[in-house]
N, C-alpha and C positions, 0 to 999 in steps of 0.2 A: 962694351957698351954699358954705361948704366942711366940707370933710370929715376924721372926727378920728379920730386913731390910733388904735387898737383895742388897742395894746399899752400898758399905762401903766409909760412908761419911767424916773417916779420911783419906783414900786415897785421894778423890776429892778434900778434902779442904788441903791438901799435895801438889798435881798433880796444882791446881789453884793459889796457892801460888807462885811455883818455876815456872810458868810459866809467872807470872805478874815481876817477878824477872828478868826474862829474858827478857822481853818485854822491862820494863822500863833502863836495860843495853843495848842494841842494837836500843836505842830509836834514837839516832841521827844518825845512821847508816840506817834506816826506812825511814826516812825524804831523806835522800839524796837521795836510791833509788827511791824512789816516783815521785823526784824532776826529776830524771834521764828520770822513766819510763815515766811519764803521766806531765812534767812540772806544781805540785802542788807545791806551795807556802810550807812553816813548816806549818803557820798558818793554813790553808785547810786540808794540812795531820793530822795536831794535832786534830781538830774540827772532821772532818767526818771520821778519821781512829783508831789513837790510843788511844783516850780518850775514844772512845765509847766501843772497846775494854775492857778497862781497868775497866769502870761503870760495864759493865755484869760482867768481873769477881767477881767485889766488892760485885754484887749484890747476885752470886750465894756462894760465902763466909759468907754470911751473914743469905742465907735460907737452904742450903743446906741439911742441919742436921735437921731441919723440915720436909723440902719435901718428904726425904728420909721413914721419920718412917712410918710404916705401921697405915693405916687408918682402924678405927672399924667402922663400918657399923651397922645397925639396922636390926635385925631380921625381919621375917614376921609372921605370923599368923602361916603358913605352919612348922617352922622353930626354933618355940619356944624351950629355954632351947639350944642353939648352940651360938658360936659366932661366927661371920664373919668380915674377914677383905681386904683390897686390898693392895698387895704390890706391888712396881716398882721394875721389873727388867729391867739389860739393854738391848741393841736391840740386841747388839754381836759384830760387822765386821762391821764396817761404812765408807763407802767413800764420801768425800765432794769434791764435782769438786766447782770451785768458779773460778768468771769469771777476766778480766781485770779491770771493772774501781772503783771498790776500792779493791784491789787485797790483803789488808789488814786486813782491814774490814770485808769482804764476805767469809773470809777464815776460819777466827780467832772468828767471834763472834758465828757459828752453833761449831766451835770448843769446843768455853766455856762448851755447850749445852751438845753435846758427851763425852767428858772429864770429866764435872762433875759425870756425869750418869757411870762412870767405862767401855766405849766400849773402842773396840780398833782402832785405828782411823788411817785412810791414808786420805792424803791430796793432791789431784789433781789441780795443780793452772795452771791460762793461761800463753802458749809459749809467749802473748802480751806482759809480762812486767818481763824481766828476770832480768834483778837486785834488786827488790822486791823479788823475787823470791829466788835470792841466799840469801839475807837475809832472809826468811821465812825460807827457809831449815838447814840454821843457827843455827836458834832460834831451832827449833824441836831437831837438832839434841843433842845440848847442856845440850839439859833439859829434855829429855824424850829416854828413851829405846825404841828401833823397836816392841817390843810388846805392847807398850803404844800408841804411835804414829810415823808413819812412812810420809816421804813425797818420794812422787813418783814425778819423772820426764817421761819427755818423751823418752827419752833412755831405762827406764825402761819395757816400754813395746814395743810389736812389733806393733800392734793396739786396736785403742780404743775399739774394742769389746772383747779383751783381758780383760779389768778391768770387765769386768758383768762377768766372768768366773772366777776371783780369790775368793769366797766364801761369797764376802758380805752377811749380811743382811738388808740393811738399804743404799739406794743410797740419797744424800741428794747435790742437783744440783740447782745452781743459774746462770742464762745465758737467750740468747733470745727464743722467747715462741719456733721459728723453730727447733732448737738445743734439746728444754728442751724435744720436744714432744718424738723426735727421743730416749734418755735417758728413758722417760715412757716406749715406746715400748720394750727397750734392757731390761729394768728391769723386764717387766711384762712375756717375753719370757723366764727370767731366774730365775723367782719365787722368785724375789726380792723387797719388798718395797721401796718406794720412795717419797722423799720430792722433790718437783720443787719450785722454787721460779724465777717468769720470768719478764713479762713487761708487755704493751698494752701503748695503747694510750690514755695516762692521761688527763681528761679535766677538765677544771677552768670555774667555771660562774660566776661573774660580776654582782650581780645586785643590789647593793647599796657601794658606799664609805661609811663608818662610817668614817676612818679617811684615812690619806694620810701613814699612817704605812704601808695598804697594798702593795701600790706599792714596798719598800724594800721586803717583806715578797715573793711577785711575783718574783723580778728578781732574791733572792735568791735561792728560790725555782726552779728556771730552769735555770738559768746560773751557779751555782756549779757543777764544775768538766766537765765545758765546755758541758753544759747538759747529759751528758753522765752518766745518773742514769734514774734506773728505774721507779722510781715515782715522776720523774720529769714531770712538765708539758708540753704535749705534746700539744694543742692549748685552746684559752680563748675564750669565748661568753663574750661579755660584752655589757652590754644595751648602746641603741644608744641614752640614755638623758645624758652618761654619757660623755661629749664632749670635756674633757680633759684627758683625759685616756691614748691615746695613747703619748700625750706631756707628761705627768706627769712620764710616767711609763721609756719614753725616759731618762728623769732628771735622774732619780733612774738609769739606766742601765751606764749610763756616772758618776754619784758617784760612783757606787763601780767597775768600768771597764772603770778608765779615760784612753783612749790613749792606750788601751791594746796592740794593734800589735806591738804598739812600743815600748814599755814596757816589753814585753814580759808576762805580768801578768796572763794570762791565762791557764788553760790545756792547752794539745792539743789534736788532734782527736789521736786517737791510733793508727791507720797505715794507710798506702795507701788508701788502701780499701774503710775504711771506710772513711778518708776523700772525694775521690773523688765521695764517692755519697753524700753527704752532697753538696758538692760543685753543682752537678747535679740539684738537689735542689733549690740552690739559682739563680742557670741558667735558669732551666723551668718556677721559680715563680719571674723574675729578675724587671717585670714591675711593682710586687706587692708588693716590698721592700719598707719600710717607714723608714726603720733604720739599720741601720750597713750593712752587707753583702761582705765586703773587706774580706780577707785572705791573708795569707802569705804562698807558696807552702814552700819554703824551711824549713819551723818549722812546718808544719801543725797546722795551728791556723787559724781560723776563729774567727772573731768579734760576739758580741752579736747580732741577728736580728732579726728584725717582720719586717711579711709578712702578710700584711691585705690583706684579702678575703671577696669575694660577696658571696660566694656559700660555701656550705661543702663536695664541691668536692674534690677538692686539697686534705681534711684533709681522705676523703675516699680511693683516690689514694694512698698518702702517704704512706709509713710502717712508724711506731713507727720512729720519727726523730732523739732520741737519739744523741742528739747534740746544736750545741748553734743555735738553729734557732726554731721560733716559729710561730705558723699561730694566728692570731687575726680575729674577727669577731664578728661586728656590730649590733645589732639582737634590733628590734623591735617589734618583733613576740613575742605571747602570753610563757610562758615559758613553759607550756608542748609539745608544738612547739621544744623546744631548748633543751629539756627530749629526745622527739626521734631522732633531729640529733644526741646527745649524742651517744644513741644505735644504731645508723645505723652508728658511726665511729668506735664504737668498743662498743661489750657490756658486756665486763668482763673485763675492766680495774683493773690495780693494784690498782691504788688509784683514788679517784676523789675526786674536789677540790670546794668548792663555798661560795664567801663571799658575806653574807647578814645581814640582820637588823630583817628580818621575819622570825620567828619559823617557820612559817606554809610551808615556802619556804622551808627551811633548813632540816624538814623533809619527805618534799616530795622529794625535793633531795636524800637523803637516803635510802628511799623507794623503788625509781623508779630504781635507778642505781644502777648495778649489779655489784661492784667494790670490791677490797679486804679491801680495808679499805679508811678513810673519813676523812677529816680536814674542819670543817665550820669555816672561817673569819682565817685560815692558810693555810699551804701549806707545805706537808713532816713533819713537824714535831710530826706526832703521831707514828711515827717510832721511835723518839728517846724515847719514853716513853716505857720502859720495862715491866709495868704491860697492855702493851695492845699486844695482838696478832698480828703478820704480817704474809703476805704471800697472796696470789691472789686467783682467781676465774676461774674456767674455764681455758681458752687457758692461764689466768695471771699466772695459781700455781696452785700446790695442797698440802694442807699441812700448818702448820704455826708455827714458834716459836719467840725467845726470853723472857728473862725471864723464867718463870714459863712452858709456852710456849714450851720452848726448853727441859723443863726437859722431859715435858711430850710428847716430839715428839723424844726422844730419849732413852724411857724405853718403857715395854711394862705393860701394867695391870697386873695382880695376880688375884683372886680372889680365898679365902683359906678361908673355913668351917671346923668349930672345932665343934663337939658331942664331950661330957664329958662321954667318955667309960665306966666311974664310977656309971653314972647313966642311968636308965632304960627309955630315953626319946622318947620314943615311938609314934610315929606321930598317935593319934589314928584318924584323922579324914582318916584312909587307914585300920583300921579296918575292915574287913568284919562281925564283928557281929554287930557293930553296924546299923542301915538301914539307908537308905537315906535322910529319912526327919529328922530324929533327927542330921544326917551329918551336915545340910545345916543350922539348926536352933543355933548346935553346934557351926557351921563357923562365921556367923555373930553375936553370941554373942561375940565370942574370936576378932573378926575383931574389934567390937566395941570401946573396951578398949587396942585392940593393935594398931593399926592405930593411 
């Protein structure tokens, strides 16, 4: 007797196909909304939207039909003369709410995830960036039947506590930790699963230059998309022998953000709102400004800044800055010292960050900090890598995909034992004639040679 995938992976690799089809058609139409919604350059939207996109699809085209078959497993002692296997099925009803600032991205790539796995998928994206938006519902509608994938607007419902009542099984939500928790709750009251993927206050430690690469790899890593990412860095320790750092990393931030206000080259913040607390910000910490701090109200753009600090107070007050503003601080304290301010500014970051020279640093770093995931001597980039897990900690997430990741956070287990009916495989260590001690003597001979 054997046993048949529960997933049918000519569909996914069908549904994957005509969706990269359609991506790669409305590609320059992607770009312009982008440009519209969040003032991202092609170049930005191409990099952090639809090429990463386009890698997961490639990726899950490529395993798909692997993932999918069912896995045989090994017997136990108990179990002898059966065979056992695990199959994936899928979760069912999946809704993805996916937030504003890569409204692309965060929509499309748990997309891939669900889509490959055969759910049926509705797509809640934010009222922040409605011409992305028209383009997203675009692309769905083109390519896919409302029993495949549907996008919902906000006309569609009357409120948000509406969607935990239309039958999902599987809520799969990326936005900030306050918002994500509120989702836990709705789901958990309506006997729904749920993936969060949120934020925290990401931190970077400083305590060796190997070479002057890092400063690029820093400004990248938290001035993309006008810091307006989750596992962007939220402020930097950096050793105080290090006495060019703040000059050097200045250099770095004026190469790739020459003359920004004027230029227009920048995101911008995404609405009012949020801009005028950011602005707040550089108001309350205005004496502690080393660099940038200008804005323009009428585009909502703020320049790149640090803001050295004495104390890790500011970075305690603070919520998650999520924006192009960053705290610095000086630290010549011993560095398990700079381990607990870590934790006492947040202790389930999404990601944390620290470039060094010493292993023994590097894994104590990892050790101590309770993050969703790590980049030693980078910054962000172990998210672009598909064979590693993403997703937070605690208040950061619960839950993780892409890649393989995503298969497995959007099927559910199997676990399916076969007896061969044909034969008489009688579990005798349940024998009642035989006694106990010959049970036991019986067990660990068979354990022996089956182990």
């Amino acid at each position: 007797m054997k046993m048949q995938s529960k997933i049918n992976y000519s569909k996914s690799i069908s549904d994957l196909t005509k969706l990269k089809e359609s991506i790669l058609k409305y590609e320059n139409h992607l770009y312009e909304a982008l440009k519209k919604d969040l003032n991202k350059s092609e170049k930005e939207s191409f990099l952090s939207e639809v090429s990463e996109v386009i890698n997961e699809i490639d990726y899950f085209l490529k395993h798909i039909k692997k993932w999918s078959l069912p896995i045989k497993v090994k017997s136990t002692y108990q179990t002898m003369g059966t065979k056992s296997f695990i199959l994936r099925k899928p979760k069912g009803n999946v809704l993805i709410i996916s937030p504003f600032n890569y409204p692309f991205n965060l929509a499309f790539i748990p997309m891939v995830g669900a889509l490959a796995t055969n759910n049926k998928i509705c797509l809640k994206s934010s009222p922040n960036t409605p011409n992305i938006n028209k383009v997203i519902s675009e692309i769905i509608k083109v390519t896919f039947d409302e029993q495949t994938v549907r996008y919902i607007d906000d006309k569609d419902i009357n409120s948000y506590d509406d969607l935990y009542k239309m039958g999902f099984d599987l809520v799969f939500f990326t936005g900030s930790t306050k918002v994500g928790m509120i989702v836990a709750k709705k789901c958990v009251e309506n006997n729904i699963e749920f993936i969060t993927e949120l934020g925290g206050k990401c931190p970077c430690v400083v305590n060796d230059v190997i070479n002057d690469s890092i400063y690029e790899r820093i400004t990248w890593a938290k001035f993309m998309n006008a810091g307006q990412t989750c596992v962007s860095i939220n402020h930097i320790f950096y050793k105080s022998t290090i006495t060019d750092f703040i000059d050097k990393l200045k250099l770095e931030i004026n190469k790739q953000y020459p003359n920004c206000l004027q230029n227009k080259n920048i995101p911008k913040i995404i609405n009012q709102k949020e801009y005028d607390r950011l602005k707040d910000i550089l108001n309350k910490y205005k004496n502690n400004i080393v660099f940038g701090g200008n804005f323009d109200d009428q585009n909502m753009l703020i320049e790149p800044t640090i803001i050295k600090v004495d104390s890790i107070n500011p970075m305690i007050e603070t919520e998650e800055i999520f924006g192009p503003i960053i705290f610095v601080y000086a630290y010549d304290e011993k560095f398990e010292q700079i381990i607990n301010y870590i934790n006492k500014i947040d202790n389930s970051p999404l990601a944390a960050y620290i470039y060094t020279d010493h292993e023994s640093l590097a894994n104590k770093f990892v050790s101590v900090i309770n993050a969703g995931g790590y980049c030693i001597n980078d910054s962000i980039s172990h998210i672009l890598n598909h064979n590693l897990p993403f997703g937070g900690v605690k208040t950061s997430g619960f839950g993780r995909y892409h890649g393989k990741y995503s298969f497995e956070a959007f099927t559910y287990e199997k676990p399916v034992m076969i007896n061969n009916a044909k034969k008489n495989n009688k579990i005798k260590f349940f024998n009642n004639e035989i006694d106990y001690n010959k049970t036991k003597k019986l067990i660990a001979f068979v354990k022996k040679y089956k182990d």
